[in-house]
C-alpha positions as CSV (number, residue, x, y, z in Angstrom):
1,X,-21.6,86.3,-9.8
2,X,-20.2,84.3,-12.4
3,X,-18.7,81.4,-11.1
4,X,-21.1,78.3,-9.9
5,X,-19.5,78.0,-6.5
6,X,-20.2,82.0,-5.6
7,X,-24.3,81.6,-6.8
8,X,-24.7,78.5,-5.3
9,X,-22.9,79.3,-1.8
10,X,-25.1,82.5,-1.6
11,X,-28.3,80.3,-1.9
12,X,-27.1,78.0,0.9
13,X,-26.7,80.8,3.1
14,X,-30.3,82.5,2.3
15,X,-31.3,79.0,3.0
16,X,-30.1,78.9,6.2
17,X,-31.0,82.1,7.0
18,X,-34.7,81.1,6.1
19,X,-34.2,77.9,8.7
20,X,-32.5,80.3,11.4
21,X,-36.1,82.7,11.2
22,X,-38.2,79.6,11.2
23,X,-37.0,77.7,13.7
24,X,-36.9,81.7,15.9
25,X,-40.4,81.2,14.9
26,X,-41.3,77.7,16.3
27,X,-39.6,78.5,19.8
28,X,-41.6,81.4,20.5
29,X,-44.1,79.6,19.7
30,X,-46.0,81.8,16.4
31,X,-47.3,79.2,14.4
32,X,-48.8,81.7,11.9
33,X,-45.6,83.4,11.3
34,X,-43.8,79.8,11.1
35,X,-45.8,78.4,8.4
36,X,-44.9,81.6,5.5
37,X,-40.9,81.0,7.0
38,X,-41.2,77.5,6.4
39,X,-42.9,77.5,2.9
40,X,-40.1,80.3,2.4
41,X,-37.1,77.9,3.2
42,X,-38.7,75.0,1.9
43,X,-39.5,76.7,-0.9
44,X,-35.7,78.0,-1.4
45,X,-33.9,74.8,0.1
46,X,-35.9,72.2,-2.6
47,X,-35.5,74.8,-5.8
48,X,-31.6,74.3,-4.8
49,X,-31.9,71.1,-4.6
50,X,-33.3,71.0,-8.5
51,X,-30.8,73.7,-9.2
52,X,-28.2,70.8,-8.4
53,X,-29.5,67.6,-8.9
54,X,-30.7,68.5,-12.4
55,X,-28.1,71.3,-13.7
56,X,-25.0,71.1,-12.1
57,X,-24.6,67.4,-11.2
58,X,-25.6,66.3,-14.4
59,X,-23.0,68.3,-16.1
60,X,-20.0,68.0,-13.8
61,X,-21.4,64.3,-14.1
62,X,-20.6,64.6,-18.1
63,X,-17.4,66.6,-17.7
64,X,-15.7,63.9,-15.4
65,X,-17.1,60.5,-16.0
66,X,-18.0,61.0,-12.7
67,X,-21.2,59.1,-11.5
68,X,-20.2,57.3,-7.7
69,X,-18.4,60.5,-6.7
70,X,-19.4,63.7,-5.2
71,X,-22.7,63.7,-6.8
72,X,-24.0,60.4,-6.0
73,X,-23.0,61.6,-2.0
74,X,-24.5,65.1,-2.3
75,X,-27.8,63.2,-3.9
76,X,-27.9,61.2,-0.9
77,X,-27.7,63.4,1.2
78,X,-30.3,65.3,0.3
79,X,-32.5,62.6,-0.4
80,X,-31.7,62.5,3.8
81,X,-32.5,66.1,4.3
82,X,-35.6,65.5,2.7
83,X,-37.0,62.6,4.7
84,X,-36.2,65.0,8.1
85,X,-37.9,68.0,6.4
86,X,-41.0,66.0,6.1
87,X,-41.3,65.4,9.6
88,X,-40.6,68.6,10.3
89,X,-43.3,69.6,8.4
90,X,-45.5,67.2,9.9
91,X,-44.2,68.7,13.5
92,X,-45.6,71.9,12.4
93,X,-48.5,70.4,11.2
94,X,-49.4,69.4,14.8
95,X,-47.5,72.6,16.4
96,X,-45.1,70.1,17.9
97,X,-42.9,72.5,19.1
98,X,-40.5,70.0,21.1
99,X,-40.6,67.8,18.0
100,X,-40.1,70.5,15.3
101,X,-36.8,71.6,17.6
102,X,-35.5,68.5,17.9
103,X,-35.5,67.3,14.5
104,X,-34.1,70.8,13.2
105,X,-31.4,70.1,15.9
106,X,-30.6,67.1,13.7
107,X,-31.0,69.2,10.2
108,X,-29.2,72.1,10.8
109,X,-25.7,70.1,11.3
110,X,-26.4,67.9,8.7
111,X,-27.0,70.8,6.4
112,X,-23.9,72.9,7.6
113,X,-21.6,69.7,6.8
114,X,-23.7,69.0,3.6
115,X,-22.8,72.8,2.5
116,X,-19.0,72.3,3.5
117,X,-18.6,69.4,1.8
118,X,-20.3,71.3,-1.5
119,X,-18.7,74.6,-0.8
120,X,-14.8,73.1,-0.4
121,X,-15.2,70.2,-2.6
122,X,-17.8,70.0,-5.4
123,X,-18.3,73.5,-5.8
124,X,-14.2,74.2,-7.0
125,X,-14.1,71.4,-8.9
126,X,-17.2,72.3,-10.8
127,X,-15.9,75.9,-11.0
128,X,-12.7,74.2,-12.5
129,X,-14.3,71.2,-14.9
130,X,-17.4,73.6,-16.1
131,X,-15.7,77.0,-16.6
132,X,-16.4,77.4,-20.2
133,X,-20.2,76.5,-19.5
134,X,-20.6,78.3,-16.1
135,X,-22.5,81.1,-18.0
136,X,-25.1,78.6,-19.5
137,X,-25.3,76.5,-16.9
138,X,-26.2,79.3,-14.0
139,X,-28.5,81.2,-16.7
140,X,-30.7,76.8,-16.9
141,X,-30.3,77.2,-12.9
142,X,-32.4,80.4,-13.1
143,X,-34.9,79.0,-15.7
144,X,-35.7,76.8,-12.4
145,X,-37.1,80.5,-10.6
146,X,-40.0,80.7,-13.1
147,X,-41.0,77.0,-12.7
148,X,-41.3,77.7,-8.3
């Protein structure tokens, strides 16, 4: 994998995959089991976040002059994601199951048009604007692993 958009895609989609177990997990009830699925997709959804908001916005930030674009949108929408997976997380703190589903029936869209948006958009143009640092810049993305 050496462009940006191709490592960064494949963590949305373990992401999702993570969310798709643990909310398997939540209607069936098995709190247990839902707790180590959530930690796992929190876990994977926020160091992709930091993968992102530190490494790759800041320097397709620096290579366009960009600050009110694509980054300033994809920050806020995390910052969004964030505030629902807190209640989430507060839902499965109680073993609210009808809460937990309804709240991930609001995050899962929001994250499959968040991860569009990145994939189509941001994503290319990053592949395009960073190629000659793509190497350094997914090698300081994978410095992030050691600090989880």
């Amino acid at each position: 994998m050496n462009q940006i958009s191709d490592y960064l895609a494949a963590e949305h989609g373990h992401c999702d995959q993570a969310f798709i177990e643990a909310e398997s997990a939540v209607a069936q009830s098995q709190w247990e089991q839902t707790r180590k699925l959530w930690q796992q997709f929190c876990s994977s959804t926020q160091r992709h976040f930091e993968r992102e908001e530190q490494v790759l916005f800041p320097a397709f930030e620096a290579a366009t002059g960009q600050r009110a674009g694509p980054t300033q949108i994809m920050r806020q929408e995390h910052e969004q994601m964030r505030q629902i997976l807190q209640a989430l997380q507060q839902a499965l703190a109680d073993q609210d199951k009808e809460k937990f589903l309804g709240g991930a029936d609001t995050l899962l869209p929001l994250m499959q048009q968040h991860n569009l948006k990145e994939e189509n958009i941001l994503y290319r143009m990053a592949d395009q604007v960073l190629a000659s640092q793509s190497k350094s810049l997914l090698e300081s993305m994978q410095l992030l692993d050691s600090k989880c």
